[in-house]
N, C-alpha and C positions, 0 to 999 in steps of 0.2 A: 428385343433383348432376351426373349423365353428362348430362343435356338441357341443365344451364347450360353446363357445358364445351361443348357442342355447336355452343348459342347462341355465345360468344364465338370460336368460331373459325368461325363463318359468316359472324359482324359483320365479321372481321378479314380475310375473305376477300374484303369487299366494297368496302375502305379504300382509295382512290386509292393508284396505284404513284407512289413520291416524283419527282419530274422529275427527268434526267439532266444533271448539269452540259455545260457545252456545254465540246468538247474543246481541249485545249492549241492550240492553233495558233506557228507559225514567219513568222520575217520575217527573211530575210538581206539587212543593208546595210551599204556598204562607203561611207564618209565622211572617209577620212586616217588618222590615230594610231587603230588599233582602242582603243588606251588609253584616249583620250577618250569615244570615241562610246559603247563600253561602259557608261562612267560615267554618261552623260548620260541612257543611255535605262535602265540597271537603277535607277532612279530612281523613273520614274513608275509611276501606280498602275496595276495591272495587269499589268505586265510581271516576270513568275513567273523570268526570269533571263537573262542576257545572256552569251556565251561569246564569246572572242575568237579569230580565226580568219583562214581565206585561204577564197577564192574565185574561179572568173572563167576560170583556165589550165586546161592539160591536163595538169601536172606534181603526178606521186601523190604524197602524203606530203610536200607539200615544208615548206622550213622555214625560219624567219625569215632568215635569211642569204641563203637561196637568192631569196626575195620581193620582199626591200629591194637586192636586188642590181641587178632588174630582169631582163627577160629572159622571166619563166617567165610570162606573160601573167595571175597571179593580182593580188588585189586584198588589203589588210588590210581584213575586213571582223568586221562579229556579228553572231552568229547570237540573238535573242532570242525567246526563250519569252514567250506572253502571253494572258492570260484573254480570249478575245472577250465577253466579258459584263460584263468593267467596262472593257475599251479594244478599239479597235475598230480594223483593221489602218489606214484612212484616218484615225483619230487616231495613231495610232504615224507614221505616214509624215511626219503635218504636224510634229512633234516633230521627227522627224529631219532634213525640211528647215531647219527652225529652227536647226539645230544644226551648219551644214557653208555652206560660200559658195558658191552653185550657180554661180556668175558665171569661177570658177575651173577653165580645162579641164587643166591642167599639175600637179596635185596638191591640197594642201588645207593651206595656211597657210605654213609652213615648210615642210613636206614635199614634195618635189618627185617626179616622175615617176609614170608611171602604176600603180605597187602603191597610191600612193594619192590615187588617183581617185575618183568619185564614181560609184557604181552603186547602184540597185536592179535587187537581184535576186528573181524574183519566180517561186513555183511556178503557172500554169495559170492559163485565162484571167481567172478572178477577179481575182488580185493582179494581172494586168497590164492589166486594166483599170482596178481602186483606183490603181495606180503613175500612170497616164496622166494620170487626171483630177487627182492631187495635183501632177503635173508644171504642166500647166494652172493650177491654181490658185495656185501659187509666183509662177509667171510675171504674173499677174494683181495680186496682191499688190504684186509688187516693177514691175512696170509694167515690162515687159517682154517684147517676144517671147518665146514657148518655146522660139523656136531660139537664143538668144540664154542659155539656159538650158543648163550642162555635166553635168547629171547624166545617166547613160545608165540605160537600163530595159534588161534582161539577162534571158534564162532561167537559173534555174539549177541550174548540174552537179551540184556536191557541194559538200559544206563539208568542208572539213574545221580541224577544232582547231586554235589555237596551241600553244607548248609551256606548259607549268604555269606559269611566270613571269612568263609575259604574262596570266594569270588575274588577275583582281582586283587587276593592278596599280595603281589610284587609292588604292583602301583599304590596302594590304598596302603602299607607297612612297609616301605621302602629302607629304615633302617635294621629292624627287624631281619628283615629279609635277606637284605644285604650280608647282615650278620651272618645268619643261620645259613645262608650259600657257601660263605667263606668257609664257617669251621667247618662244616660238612666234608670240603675239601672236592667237593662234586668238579669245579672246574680246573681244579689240577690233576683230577683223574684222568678227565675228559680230554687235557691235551696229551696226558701219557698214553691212552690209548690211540685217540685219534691222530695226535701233531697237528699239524698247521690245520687241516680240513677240521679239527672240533669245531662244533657247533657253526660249523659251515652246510651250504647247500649245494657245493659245487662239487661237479662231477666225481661218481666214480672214479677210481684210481682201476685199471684193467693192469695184473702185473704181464710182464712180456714175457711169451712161451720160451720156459724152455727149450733148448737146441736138442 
């Protein structure tokens, strides 16, 4: 029996090593109410979680109050977590344009002032070259110059957290929320800018050249 045992751990030794799932990846965007945006993007598939947060300033720790107040140069922004092997950061990105009125450089709906402005923020040169060409392709879609486009591409600092309250506010203040979506008016922007594609994930629209 010691030559079969032998046998079976030399066969086992010979068994392809399983493939390494490919690693968490990050994408910090700052799009208005982190309430909304959170909502919109822990949604789709592949995106493993969404955390609401600041970005942007040089102020440590700071905190909703200090944000919404203005001043401390950060942004309401989230941070999400996502599988690159079922969403890809250049589909996370077209989501997210989909999702915020790039046409707007003064805030984002009701929201006014620049905490909540429109940024991607973007680690090395990879993401800020995916960030560039989704810029580009926004602009295309909506037939429009890029410059004519308010979203800013950003390196970025740190994130840091909101407090716990601002977690999973959609789910956890569902009438609340609902409310404050409505009057805001966010999603009747979002189909005057987008039409049918708002807060969709589907393709670029490429307009057909000129003759």
């Amino acid at each position: 029996m010691a030559w079969l045992l032998g046998l079976v751990l030399l066969l086992a030794s010979w068994a392809p090593a399983p493939a390494l799932a490919a690693p968490t990846q990050e994408a910090v965007l700052a799009g208005g109410c982190f309430w909304c945006l959170e909502h919109d993007l822990e949604v789709l598939a592949g995106v493993l979680d969404a955390q609401s947060g600041y970005s942007g300033g040089s102020l440590e720790q700071p905190t909703y109050g200090q944000v919404s107040a203005g001043g401390t140069g950060h942004q309401e922004v989230v941070l999400v977590k996502f599988d690159p092997a079922r969403i890809s950061y250049g589909d996370l990105l077209r989501a997210y344009w989909r999702n915020i009125d790039p046409l707007d450089g003064g805030g984002q709906f009701c929201d006014r002032g620049s905490s909540y402005s429109s940024v991607i923020f973007v680690r090395g040169d990879q993401q800020r070259s995916q960030a560039q060409a989704s810029l580009r392709a926004a602009a295309a879609e909506l037939r429009r110059p890029a410059e004519a486009l308010k979203v800013q591409i950003k390196p970025l600092k740190r994130f840091w957290p909101a407090e716990n309250y601002h977690q999973d506010y959609a789910e956890l203040n569902k009438v609340k929320y609902n409310y404050y979506r409505w009057a805001c008016g966010r999603d009747r922007r979002l189909d005057s800018v987008w039409g049918s594609r708002a807060r969709s994930g589907r393709a670029w629209i490429v307009p057909a050249a000129k003759n």
